[in-house]
C-alpha positions in Angstrom: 197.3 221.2 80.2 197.0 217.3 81.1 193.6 217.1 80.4 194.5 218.9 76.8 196.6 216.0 76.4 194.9 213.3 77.1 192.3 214.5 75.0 194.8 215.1 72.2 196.1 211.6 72.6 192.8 210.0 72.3 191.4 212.0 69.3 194.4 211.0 67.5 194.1 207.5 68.4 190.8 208.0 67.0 191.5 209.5 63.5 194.9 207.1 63.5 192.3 204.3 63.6 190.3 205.7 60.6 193.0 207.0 58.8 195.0 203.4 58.8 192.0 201.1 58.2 192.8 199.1 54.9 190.0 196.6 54.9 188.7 198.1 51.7 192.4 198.6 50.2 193.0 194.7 51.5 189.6 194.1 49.4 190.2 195.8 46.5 194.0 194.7 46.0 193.1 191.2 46.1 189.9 191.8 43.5 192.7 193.3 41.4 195.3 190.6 41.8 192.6 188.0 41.0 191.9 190.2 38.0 195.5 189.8 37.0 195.9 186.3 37.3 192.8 185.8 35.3 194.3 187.7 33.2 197.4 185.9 32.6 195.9 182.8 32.3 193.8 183.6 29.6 197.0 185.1 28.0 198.5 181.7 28.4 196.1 179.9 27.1 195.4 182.1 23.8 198.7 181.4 23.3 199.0 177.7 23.5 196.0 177.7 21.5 197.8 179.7 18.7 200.5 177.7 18.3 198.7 174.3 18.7 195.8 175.3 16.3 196.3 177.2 13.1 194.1 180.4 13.3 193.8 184.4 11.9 197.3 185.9 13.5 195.5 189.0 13.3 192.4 188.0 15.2 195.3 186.6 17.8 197.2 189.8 17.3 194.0 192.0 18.2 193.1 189.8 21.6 196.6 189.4 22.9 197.2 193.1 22.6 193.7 194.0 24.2 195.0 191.5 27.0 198.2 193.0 27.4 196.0 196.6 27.7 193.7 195.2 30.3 197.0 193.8 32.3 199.0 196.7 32.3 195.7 198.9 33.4 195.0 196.6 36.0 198.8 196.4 37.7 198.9 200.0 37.7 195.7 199.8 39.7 197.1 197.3 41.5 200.5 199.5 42.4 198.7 202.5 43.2 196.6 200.4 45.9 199.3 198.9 47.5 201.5 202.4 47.7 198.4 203.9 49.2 198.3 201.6 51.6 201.7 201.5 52.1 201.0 205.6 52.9 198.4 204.7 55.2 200.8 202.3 57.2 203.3 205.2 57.0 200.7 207.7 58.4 199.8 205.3 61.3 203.3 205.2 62.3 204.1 208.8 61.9 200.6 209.4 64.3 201.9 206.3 66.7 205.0 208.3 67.3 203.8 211.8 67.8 201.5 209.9 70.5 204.1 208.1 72.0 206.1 211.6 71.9 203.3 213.3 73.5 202.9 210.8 76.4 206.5 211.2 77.5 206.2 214.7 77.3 205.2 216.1 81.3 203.9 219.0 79.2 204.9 221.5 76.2 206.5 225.1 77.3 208.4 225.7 74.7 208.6 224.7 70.7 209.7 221.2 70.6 211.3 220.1 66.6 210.8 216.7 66.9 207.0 217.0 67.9 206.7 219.9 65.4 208.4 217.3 62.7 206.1 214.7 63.6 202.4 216.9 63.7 203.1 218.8 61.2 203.4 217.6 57.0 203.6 220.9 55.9 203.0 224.5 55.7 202.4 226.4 52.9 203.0 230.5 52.7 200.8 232.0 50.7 201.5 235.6 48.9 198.5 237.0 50.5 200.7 236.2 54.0 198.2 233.6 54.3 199.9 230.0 56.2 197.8 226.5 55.2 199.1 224.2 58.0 198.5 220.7 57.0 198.8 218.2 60.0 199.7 214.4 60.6 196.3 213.8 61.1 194.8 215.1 57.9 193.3 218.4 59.3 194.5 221.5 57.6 194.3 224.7 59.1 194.6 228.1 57.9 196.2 231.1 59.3 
């Protein structure tokens, strides 16, 4: 049973290491966040430039609405990065503690909630008695 656990421990250090690696999230929210200040900016400055130079209100009109459009999509993408990273940090956490859990556990006899809270995200009953297990760790498993 020890040498079960120590081999559970280390494959989910493993996949808690590629599951919370947010290099590419890191890179892609501040892409977007530069996008955004561009952005605003140029919204700034279209309109300064309307109300210090006399010009088509509709032309104006058409670009700072198309502006507005491109900043709105863009902060969505923006909020939707940073709440999956935020998930990932929450999944590392969630995996750190089941580790630390398993660790202080001499070994598992009986069913244990708190380690059954923190493997498991959920379990879905199917009608054809079917049970999809979905772990911590991503794996799903069906029964």
């Amino acid at each position: 049973m020890i040498a079960d656990k120590e081999m559970i421990i280390q494959d989910t250090l493993v996949i808690a290491g590629l599951l919370a690696d947010t290099n590419e999230l890191d890179e892609e929210i501040i892409k977007a966040q530069n996008e955004i200040d561009i952005i605003s900016e140029t919204v700034k400055k279209l309109v300064k430039n309307n109300g210090e130079r006399p010009q088509s209100q509709e032309e104006y009109t058409r670009r700072y609405n198309d502006l507005v459009e491109k900043y709105n999509s863009k902060k969505k993408e923006l909020d939707n990065l940073q709440a999956e990273k935020k998930r990932k940090k929450l999944q590392r956490s969630t995996l750190d503690a089941f580790i630390d859990n398993l660790k202080n556990e001499e070994s598992i006899v009986s069913f244990d909630d708190k380690l059954w809270i923190l493997l498991v995200d959920s379990a879905i009953i199917n009608r054809d008695g079917t049970i999809i297990f979905k772990f911590a760790n991503g794996l799903e498993k069906t029964i």
